[in-house]
C-alpha positions in Angstrom: -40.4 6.1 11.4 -41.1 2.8 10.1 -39.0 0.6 7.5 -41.1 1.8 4.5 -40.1 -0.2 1.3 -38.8 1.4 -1.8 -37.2 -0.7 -4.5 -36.1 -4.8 -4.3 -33.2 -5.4 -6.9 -33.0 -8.8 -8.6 -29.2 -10.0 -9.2 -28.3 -9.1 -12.8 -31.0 -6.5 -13.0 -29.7 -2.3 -12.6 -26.0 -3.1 -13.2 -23.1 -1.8 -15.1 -19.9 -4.3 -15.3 -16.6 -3.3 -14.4 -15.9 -3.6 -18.3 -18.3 -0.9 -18.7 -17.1 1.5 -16.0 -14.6 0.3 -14.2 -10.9 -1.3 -14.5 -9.9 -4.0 -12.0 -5.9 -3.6 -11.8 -3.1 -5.8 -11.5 -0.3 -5.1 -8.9 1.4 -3.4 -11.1 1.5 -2.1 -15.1 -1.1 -0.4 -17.5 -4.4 -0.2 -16.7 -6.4 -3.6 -17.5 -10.2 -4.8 -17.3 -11.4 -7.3 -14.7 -12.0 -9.5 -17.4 -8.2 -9.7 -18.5 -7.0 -10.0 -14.9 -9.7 -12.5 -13.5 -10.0 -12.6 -9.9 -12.3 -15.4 -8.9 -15.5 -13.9 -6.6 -16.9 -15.0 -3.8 -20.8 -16.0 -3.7 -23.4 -14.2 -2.2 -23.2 -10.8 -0.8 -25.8 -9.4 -3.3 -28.2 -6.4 -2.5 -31.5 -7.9 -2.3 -33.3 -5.2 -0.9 -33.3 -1.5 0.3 -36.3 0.3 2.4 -36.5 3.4 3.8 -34.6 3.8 7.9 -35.3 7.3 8.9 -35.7 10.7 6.7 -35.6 14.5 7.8 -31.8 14.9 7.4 -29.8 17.3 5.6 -25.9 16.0 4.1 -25.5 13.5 6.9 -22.0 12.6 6.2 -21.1 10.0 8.4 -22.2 6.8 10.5 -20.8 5.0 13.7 -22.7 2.6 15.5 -22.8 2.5 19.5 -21.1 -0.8 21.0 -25.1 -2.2 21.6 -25.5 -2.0 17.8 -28.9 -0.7 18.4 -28.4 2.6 17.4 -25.8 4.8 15.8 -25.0 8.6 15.7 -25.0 10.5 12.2 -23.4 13.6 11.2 -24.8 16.3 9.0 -22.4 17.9 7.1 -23.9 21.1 6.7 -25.5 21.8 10.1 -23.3 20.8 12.7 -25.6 18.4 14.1 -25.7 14.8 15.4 -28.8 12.8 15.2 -28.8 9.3 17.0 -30.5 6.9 14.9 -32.6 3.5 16.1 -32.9 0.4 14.3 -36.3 1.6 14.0 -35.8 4.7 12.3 -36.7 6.6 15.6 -34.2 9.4 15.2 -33.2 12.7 18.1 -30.9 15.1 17.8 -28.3 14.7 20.5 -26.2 18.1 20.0 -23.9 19.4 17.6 -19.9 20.0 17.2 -19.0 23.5 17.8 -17.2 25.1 15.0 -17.8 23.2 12.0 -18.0 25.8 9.2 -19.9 25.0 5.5 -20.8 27.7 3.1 -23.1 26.9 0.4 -22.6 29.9 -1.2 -18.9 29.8 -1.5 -19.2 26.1 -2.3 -17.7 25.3 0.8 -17.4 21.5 0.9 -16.0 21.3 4.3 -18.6 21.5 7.7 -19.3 18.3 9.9 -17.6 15.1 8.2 -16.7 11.7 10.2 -18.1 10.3 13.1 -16.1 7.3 15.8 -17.8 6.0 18.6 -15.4 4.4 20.8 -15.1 0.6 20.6 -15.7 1.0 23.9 -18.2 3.4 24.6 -20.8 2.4 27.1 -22.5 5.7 28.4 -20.7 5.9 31.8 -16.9 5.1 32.6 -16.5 5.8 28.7 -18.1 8.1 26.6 -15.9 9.3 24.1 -17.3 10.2 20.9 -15.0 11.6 17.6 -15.4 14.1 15.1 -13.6 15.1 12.2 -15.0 18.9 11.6 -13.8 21.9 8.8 -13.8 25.0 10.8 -12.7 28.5 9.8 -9.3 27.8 10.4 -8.2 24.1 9.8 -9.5 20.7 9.7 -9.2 19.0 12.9 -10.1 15.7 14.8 -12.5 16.6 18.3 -13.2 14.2 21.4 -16.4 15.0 22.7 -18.6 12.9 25.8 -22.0 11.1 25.0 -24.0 9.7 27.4 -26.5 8.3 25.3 -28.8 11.1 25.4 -26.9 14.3 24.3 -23.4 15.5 23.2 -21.0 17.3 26.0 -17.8 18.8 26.2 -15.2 20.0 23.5 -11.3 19.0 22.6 -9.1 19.2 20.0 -7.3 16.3 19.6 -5.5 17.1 16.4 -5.3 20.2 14.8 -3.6 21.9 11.9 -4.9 19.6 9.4 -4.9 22.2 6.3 -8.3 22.7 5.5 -10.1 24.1 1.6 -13.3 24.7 -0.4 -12.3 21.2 -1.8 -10.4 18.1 -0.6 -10.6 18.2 2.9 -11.0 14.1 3.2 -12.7 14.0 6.5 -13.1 9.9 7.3 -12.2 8.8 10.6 -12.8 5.1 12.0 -11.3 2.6 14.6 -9.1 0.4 13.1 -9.4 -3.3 14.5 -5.7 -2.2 16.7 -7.6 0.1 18.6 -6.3 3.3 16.8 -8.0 5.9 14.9 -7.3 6.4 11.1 -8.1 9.8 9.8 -8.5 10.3 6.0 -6.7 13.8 5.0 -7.2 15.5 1.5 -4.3 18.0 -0.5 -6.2 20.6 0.3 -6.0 21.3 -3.3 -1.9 21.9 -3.0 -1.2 18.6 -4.6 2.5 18.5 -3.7 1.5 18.5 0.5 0.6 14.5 -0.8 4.0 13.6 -0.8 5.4 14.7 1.5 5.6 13.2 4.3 6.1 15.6 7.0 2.7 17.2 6.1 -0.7 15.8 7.4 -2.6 16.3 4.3 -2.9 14.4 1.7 -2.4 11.4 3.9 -3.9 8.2 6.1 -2.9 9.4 9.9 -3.2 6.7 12.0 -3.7 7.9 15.5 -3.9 7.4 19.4 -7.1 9.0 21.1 -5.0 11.8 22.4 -3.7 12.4 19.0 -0.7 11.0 19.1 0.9 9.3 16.4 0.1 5.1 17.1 3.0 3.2 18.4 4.4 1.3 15.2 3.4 4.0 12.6 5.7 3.3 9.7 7.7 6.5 9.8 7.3 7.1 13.8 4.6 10.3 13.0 1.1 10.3 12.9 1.0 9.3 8.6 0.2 5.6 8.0 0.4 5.9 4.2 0.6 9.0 1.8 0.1 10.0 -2.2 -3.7 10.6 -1.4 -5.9 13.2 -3.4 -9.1 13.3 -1.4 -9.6 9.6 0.5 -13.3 9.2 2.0 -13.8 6.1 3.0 -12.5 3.7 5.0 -13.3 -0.2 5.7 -11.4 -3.0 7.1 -12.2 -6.4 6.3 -12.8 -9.6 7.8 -8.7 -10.5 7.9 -8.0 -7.2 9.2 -7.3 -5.7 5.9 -7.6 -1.9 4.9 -9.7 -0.9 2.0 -10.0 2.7 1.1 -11.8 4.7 -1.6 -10.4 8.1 -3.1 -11.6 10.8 -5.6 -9.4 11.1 -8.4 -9.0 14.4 -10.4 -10.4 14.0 -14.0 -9.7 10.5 -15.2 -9.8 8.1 -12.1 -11.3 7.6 -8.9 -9.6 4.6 -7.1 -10.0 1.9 -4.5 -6.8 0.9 -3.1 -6.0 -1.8 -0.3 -3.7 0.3 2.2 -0.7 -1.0 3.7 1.8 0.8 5.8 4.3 3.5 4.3 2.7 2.9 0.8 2.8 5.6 -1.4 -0.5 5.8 -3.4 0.9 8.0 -6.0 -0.7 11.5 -6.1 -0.1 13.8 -7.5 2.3 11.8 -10.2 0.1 8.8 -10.8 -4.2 9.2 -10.8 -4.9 5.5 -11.4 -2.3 3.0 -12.0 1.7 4.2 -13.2 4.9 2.9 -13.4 6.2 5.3 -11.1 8.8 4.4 -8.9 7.9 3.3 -5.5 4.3 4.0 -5.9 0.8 1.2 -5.3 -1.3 1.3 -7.9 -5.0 0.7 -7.2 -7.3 -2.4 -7.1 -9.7 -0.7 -9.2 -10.5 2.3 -10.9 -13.6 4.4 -11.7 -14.3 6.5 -14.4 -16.1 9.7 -12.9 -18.5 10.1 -15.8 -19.7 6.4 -15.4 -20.4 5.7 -12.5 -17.6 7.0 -10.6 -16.9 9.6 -7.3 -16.9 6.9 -4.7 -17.7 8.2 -1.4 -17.6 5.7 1.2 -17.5 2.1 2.1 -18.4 -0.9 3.6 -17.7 -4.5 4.1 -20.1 -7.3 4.5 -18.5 -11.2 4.3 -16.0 -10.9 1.5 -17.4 -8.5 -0.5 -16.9 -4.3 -0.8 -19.5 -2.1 -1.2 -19.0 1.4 -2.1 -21.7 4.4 -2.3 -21.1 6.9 -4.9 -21.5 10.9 -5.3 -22.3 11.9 -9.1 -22.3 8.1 -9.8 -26.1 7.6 -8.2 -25.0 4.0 -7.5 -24.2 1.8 -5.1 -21.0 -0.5 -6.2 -20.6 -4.3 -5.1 -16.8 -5.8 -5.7 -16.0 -9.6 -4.5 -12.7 -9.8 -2.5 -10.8 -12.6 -4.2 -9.7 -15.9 -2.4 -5.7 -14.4 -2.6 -7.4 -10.7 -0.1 -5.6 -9.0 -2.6 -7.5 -8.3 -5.3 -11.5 -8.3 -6.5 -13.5 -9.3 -9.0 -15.9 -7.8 -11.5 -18.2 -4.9 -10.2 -21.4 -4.4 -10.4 -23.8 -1.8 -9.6 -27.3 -1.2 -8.0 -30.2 1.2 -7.8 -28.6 3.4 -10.8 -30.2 6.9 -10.3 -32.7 5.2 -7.8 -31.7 8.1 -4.9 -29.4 10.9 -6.4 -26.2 10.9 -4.9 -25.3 8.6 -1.9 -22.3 8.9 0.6 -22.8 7.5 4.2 -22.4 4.4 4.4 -21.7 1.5 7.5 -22.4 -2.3 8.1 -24.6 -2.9 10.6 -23.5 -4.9 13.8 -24.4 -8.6 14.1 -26.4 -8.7 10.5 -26.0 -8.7 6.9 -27.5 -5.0 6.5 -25.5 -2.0 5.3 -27.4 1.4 6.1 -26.7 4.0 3.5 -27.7 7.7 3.4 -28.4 9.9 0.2 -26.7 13.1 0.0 -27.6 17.3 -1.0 -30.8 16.5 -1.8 -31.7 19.9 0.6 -33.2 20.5 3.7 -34.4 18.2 5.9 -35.0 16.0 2.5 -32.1 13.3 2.9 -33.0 9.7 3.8 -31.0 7.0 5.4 -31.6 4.1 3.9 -31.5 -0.1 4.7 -29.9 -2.4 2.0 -30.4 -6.0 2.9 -27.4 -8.1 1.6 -28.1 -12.3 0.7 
């Protein structure tokens, strides 16, 4: 299908500040606006315009491009299957991961979650393709083979990952070292966050066979820990990890990752003073705005899409990497919920799909960014 255009959004026009919804933090200390802790934002990197990509989906969950950048595969949560998507909007379904389970009526919020093409898939010597799938049993990471046409073959490459009706994470993407970072949820048993010889509640930061990476901080597969339910993941331009995380009731967070940091849950939701904790760059407040989903990374500037927030969230990376400036939304309510999200190779273009809007009624969309 055709680009078919839906909405153009002016700067200044559909936003909410950060005053307004959310709280940019310090390093450290109580909870402060972006306003009292001023970070000084970088220009451009403003939505300009979003048109309809492709529709006919139903949950797609995740996005990974295929090295040519002409095309990427999505998942769809509740289904099992993978579509591969042109820049056209010409979408086929390629096949679908064995054993993903999602129940609506037990509100099962697991089923087919993260997609990773590898960096260096080319269709022939390598054709590795990763999933992150809920099955009956566990949440686990899979390798299958594409060739450019359909889905083949079936592994497990890690398994045991403790799996629930709720926070079961499910974000996995190639880090710019050539490993794999899987995002892991609590599972709903809060206290598996900290510790650290469980693989929930965690970063893992893998090898393809599953392994942990050489140089993980602890010498296992966990890259950082104290995470509720992380779902997305983003690096940016200096090689920098950004990662968004549903809070409980009060917070969600966006936190810039570092190795064997502790993120704080289930002691701290948002920023604490508890011992040997990181506290967030910024916090949402669920009811305004908030339930970040995934996100993305254009220039110097996060974007993030959000669940019950209807919104998509842009947040300037300061000049120091380590902080960001004042937040602003866009297309408030435009599209119900929103969750996939990805750059696109080689251009200023994120693609972002709507969410559990039913049946064959979801929509991947094309945000243009100036």
């Amino acid at each position: 299908m055709a680009h078919t255009a839906l909405h153009r959004a002016r700067p200044g026009t559909a936003v909410l500040t950060a005053v307004a919804a959310v709280a940019a933090l310090g390093a450290s200390g109580p909870q402060a606006t972006a306003a009292q802790h001023p970070a000084a934002p970088r220009a451009g990197g403003v939505p300009s315009a979003i048109s309809r990509l492709t529709g006919g989906l139903t949950t797609p969950w995740g996005i990974s491009f295929l090295r040519t950048g002409k095309a990427a595969l999505v998942t769809e949560r509740n289904t099992g299957d993978v579509w591969k998507v042109a820049s056209d909007g010409t979408k086929k379904r390629v096949g679908a991961v064995p054993n993903a389970v999602w129940h609506k009526e037990t509100e099962d919020k697991g089923g087919l979650l993260g997609v990773a093409v590898s960096p260096g898939w080319n269709g022939t010597t390598d054709q590795d393709v990763f999933f992150m799938e809920t099955t009956a049993r566990d949440n686990r990471v899979v390798r299958m083979r594409f060739d450019g046409t359909r889905l083949s073959g079936y592994t497990p490459v890690l398994t045991g990952i403790l799996r629930d009706t709720q926070h079961n994470g499910g974000q996995i993407a190639f880090g710019p070292d050539g490993y794999l970072y899987v995002t892991t949820g609590d599972a709903q048993q809060s206290r598996l966050a900290q510790d650290k010889k469980s693989l929930n509640g965690k970063i893992l930061r893998i090898t393809r066979t599953g392994a942990a990476a050489p140089g993980n901080p602890f010498g296992t597969r966990v890259y950082s820990y104290g995470h509720r339910n992380p779902q997305g993941l983003a690096w940016d331009r200096a090689g920098r990890l950004w990662e968004t995380e549903i809070g409980a009731e009060t917070w969600d967070e966006l936190n810039l990752v570092k190795p064997g940091r502790n993120y704080g849950w289930p002691a701290c939701e948002g920023a604490c003073s508890a011992a040997g904790t990181t506290n967030p760059k910024m916090v949402w407040d669920p009811d305004k705005g908030g339930v970040p989903a995934q996100i993305a990374v254009v220039g110097d500037v996060l974007y993030a899409s959000t669940l019950s927030g209807h919104r998509l969230w842009r947040m300037p990376i300061d000049a120091s990497g380590e902080r960001v400036g004042r937040a602003t939304s866009y297309y408030n309510g435009a599209y119900g919920r929103l969750r996939a999200l990805v750059k696109v190779p080689g251009a200023d273009r994120l693609w972002l799909g709507t969410s559990d809007r039913g049946t064959d009624k979801d929509l991947l969309l094309e945000v243009t960014i100036k």
